[in-house]
C-alpha positions in Angstrom: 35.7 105.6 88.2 38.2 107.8 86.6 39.0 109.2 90.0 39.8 106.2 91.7 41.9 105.7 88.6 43.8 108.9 89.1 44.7 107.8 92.7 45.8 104.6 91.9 48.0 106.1 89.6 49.6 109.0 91.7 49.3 106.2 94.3 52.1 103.9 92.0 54.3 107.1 90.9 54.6 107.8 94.9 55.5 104.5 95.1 58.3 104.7 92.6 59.4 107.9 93.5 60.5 106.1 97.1 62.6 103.6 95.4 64.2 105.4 93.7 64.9 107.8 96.8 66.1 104.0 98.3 68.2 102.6 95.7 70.4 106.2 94.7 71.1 106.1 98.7 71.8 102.8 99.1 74.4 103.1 95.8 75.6 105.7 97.0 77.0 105.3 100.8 78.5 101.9 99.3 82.5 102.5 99.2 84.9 99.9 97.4 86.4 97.9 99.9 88.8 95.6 99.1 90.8 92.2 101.1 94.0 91.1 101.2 95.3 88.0 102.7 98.6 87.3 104.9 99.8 84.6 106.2 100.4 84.7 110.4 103.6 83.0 110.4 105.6 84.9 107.9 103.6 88.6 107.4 103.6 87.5 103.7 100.9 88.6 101.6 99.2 85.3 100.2 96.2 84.3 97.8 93.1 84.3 99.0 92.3 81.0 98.1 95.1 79.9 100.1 94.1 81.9 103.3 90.6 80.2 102.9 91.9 76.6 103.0 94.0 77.7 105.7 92.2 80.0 108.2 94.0 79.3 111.1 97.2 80.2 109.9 96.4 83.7 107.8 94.6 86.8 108.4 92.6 88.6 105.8 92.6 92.6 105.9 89.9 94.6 105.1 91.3 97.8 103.3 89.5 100.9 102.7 89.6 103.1 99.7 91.8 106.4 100.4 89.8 109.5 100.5 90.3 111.3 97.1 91.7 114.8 97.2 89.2 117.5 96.6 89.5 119.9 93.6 89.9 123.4 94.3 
């Protein structure tokens, strides 16, 4: 009985160990990305609740965070 215990047990902490593994890597190779909307006409930057009521006159950029400058 108390074996069967002890593997259910080391069973759950391998368990636990994994996702944890999983959720620090899947926090991790997220980067901030932001959008910004402009309209097509004009090359004016616009709201983005504009450029949703209007998609067929605005384009919405995806920009990607600059790469931060490595201490020395």
């Amino acid at each position: 009985m108390l074996s069967q215990s002890v593997y259910w047990v080391r069973c759950l902490i391998m368990y636990l160990r994994q996702e944890l593994e999983s959720c620090a890597e899947n926090t991790m190779a997220k980067k901030p990305t932001s959008q910004i909307a402009r309209s097509a006409k004009t090359g004016q930057f616009i709201p983005m609740k504009v450029a949703k009521a209007n998609p067929s006159t605005t384009v919405v950029e995806t920009i990607k965070p600059r790469p931060s400058a490595k201490k020395k």
